[in-house]
GUKEBA-894338 format. One record per residue (C-alpha): y, x, z. Coordinates in pm, 1 decimal. Example, Ala and Ser with C-alpha at 12.3 -4.5 7.8 and 13.67 -1.06 7.14 Angstrom:
// GUKEBA-894338
PT         c2         c1         c3
PT     -450.0     1230.0      780.0
PT     -106.0     1367.0      714.0
This chain:
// GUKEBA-894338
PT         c2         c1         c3
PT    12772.0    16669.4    12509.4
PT    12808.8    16780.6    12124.4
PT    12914.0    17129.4    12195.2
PT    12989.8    17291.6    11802.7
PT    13168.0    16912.6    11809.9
PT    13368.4    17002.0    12138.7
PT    13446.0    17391.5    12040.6
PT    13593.6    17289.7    11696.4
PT    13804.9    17034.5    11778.3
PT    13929.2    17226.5    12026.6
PT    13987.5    17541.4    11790.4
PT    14137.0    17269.4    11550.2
PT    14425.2    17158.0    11774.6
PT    14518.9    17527.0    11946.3
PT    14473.9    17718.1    11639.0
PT    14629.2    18029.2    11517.3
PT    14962.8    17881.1    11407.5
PT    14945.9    17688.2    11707.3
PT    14928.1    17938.5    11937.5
PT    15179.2    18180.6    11730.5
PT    15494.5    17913.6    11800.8
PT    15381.3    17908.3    12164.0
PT    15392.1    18214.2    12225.3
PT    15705.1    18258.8    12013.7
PT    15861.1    17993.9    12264.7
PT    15738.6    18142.5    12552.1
PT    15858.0    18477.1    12491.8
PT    16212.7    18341.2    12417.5
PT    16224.4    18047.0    12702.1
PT    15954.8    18133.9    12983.6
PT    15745.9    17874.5    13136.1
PT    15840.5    17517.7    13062.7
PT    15924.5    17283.7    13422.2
PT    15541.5    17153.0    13436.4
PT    15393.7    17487.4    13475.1
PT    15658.0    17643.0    13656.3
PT    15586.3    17298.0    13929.9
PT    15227.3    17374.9    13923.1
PT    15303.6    17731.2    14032.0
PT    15502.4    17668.7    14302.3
PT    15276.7    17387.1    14425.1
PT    15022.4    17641.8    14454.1
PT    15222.5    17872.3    14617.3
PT    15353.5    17605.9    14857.9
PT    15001.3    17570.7    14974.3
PT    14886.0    17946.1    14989.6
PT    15008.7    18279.0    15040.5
PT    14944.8    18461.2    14676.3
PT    15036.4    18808.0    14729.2
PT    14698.9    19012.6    14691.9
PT    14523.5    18735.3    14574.1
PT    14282.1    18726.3    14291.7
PT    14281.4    18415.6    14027.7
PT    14072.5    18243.5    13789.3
PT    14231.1    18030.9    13462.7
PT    13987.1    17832.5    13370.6
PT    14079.8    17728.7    13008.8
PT    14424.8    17886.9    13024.7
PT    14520.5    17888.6    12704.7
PT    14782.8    18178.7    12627.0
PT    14810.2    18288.8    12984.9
PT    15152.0    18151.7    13117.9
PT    15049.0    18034.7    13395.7
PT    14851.6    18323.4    13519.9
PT    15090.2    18527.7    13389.7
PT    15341.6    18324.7    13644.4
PT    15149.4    18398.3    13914.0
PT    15100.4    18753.8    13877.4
PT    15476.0    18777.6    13917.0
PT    15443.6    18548.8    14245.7
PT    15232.6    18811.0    14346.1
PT    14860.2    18793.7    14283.5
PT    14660.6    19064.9    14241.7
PT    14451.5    19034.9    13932.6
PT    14327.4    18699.7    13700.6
PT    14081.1    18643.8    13502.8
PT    14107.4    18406.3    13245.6
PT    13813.7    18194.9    13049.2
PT    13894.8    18020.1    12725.2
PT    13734.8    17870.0    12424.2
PT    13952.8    17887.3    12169.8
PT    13966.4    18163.1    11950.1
PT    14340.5    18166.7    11871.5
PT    14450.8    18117.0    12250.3
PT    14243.8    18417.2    12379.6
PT    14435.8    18624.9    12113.0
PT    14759.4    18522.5    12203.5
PT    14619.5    18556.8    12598.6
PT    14561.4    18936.2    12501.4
PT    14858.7    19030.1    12328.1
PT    15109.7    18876.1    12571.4
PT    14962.1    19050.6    12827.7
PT    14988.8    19397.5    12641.3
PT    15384.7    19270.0    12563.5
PT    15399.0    19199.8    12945.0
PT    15223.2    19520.3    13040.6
PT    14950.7    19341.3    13263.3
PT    14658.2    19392.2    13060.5
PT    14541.8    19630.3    13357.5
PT    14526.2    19340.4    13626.6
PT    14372.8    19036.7    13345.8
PT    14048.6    19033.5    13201.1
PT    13953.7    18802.4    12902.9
PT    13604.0    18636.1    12878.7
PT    13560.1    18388.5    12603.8
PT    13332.8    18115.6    12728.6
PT    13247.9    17743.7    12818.0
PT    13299.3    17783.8    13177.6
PT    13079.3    17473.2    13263.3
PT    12778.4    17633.5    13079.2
PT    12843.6    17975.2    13103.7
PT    12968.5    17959.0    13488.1
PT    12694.5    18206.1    13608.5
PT    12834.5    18481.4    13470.2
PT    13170.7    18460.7    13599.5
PT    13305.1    18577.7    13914.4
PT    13454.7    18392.7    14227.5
PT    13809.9    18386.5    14258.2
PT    14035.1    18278.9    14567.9
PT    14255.3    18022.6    14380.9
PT    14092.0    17878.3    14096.4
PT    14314.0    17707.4    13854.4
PT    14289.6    17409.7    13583.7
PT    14582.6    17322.2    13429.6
PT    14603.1    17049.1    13154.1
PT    14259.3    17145.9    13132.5
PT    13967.9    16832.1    13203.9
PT    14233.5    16603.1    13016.1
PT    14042.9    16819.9    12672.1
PT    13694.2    16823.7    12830.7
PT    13411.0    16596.2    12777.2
PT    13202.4    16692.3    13074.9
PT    13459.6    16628.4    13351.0
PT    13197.7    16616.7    13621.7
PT    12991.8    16930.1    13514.2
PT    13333.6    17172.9    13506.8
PT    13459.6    17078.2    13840.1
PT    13143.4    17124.7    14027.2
PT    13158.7    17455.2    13882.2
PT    13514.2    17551.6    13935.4
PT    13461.5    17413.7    14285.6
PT    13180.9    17630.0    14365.7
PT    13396.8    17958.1    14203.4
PT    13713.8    17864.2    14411.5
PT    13673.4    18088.9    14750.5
PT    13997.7    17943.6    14904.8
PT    14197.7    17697.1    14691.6
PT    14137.0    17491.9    14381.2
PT    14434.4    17376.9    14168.8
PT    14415.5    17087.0    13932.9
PT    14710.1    16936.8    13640.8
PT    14605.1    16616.6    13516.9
PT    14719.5    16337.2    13324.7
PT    14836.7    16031.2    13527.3
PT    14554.5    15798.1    13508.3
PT    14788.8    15460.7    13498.6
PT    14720.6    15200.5    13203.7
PT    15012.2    15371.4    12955.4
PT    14826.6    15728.9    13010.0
PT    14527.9    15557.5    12908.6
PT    14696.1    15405.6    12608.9
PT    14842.9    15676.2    12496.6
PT    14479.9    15873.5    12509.7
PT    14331.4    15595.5    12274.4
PT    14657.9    15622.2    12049.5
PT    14608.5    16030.3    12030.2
PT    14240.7    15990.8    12004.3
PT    14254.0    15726.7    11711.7
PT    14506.7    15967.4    11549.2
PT    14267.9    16254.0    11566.6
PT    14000.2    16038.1    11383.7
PT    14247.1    15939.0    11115.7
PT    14297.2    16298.7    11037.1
PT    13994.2    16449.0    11079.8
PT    14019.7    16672.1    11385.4
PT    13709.0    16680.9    11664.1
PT    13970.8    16698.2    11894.2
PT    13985.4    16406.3    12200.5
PT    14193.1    16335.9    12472.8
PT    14031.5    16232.4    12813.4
PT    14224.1    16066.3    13081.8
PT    13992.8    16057.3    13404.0
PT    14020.0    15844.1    13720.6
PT    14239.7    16048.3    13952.3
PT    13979.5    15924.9    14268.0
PT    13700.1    16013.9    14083.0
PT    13802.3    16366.0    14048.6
PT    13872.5    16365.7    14456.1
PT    13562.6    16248.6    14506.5
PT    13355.2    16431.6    14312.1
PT    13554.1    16733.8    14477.8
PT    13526.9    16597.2    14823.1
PT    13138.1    16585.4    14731.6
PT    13153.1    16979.3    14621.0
PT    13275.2    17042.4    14932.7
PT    13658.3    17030.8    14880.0
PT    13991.4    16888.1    15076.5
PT    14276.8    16746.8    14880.2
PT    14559.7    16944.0    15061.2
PT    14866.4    16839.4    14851.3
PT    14915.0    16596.2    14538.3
PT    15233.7    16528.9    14422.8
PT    15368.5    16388.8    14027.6
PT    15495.8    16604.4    13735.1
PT    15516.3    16282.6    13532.9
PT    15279.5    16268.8    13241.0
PT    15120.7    16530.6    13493.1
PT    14965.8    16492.1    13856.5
PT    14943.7    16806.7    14020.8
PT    14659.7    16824.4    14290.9
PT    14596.4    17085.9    14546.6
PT    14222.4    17125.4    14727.4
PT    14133.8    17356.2    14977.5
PT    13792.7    17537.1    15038.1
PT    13621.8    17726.9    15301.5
PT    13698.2    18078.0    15272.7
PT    13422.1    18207.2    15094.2
């Protein structure tokens, strides 16, 4: 994997002005039907009061920011891009939950060793922007002490399509960005192969949510 190649594009597509108008958006609407879904999957699936999380690649926090209001105890959140950790940080000063969320900028799949275990660990819209599919969810499957949450694109023939459309778009233009679109039974089995169960999967069309379970760690 090219990582400089991987980190810029990514820092190309969720940069600064990006991440302002989400965050702009967010603070006036709240989380958007998708996340708020993949929120109460989860919490269909576990009991999340007192429980600690891990965002891998969250972005500007909404999500964990969702489920500290279900009730979790504390998150932790690891992100590449420069602009989306920002915006992570001061949302969670505007929400006043800087105390319970701690910020590590990082490549999770390389870095993993230096990040803690969580109980629910929590990908969302997240291996759809990652080269290394295989390498990140061994890793977030070996960090996930109870549950494992994934948001994926559908992998049917117009998802695909659409990936090659986006991706030949991000050529014309320049940008490092790419869009992946893995094999939904590939990910279970990889996950099965780490160890995992798939508990719960259910459609947020573009989206598939999937739920795994893990031996309590």
């Amino acid at each position: 994997m090219d990582c400089c190649r991987h980190y810029q594009g990514l820092n190309d597509m969720f940069n600064s002005k990006a991440a302002n108008a989400q965050l702009e958006k967010y603070l006036k609407k709240g989380l958007d039907k998708a996340g708020l879904f993949f929120v109460e999957t989860i919490a269909g699936c576990t009991e999340l009061r007192g429980k600690s999380v891990l965002d891998v690649g969250g972005g500007l926090g909404f999500i964990h920011q969702e489920m500290l209001r279900h009730g979790t105890a504390r998150a932790l959140e690891v992100e590449i891009a420069t602009a989306s950790l920002t915006a992570a940080r001061t949302l969670a000063e505007k929400l006043g939950t800087s105390d319970r969320v701690e910020y590590i900028k990082a490549d999770f799949a390389l870095e993993a060793e230096k990040i803690p275990s969580a109980d629910i660990v929590m990908l969302s819209r997240v291996i759809c922007c990652y080269p290394d599919m295989p390498s990140l969810l061994r890793v977030a499957a070996r960090h996930a002490g109870s549950l494992l949450a994934l948001s994926v694109p559908r992998s049917d023939w117009y998802m695909r399509l659409f990936g090659k459309l986006v991706n030949f778009i991000m050529r014309m233009v320049g940008s490092r960005f790419r869009f992946y679109v893995h094999n939904e039974s590939d990910i279970t089995s990889l996950l099965s192969e780490a160890g995992l169960t798939l508990a719960r999967q259910v459609s947020a069309w573009p989206w598939r949510i999937a739920i795994y379970t893990a031996k309590p760690y």
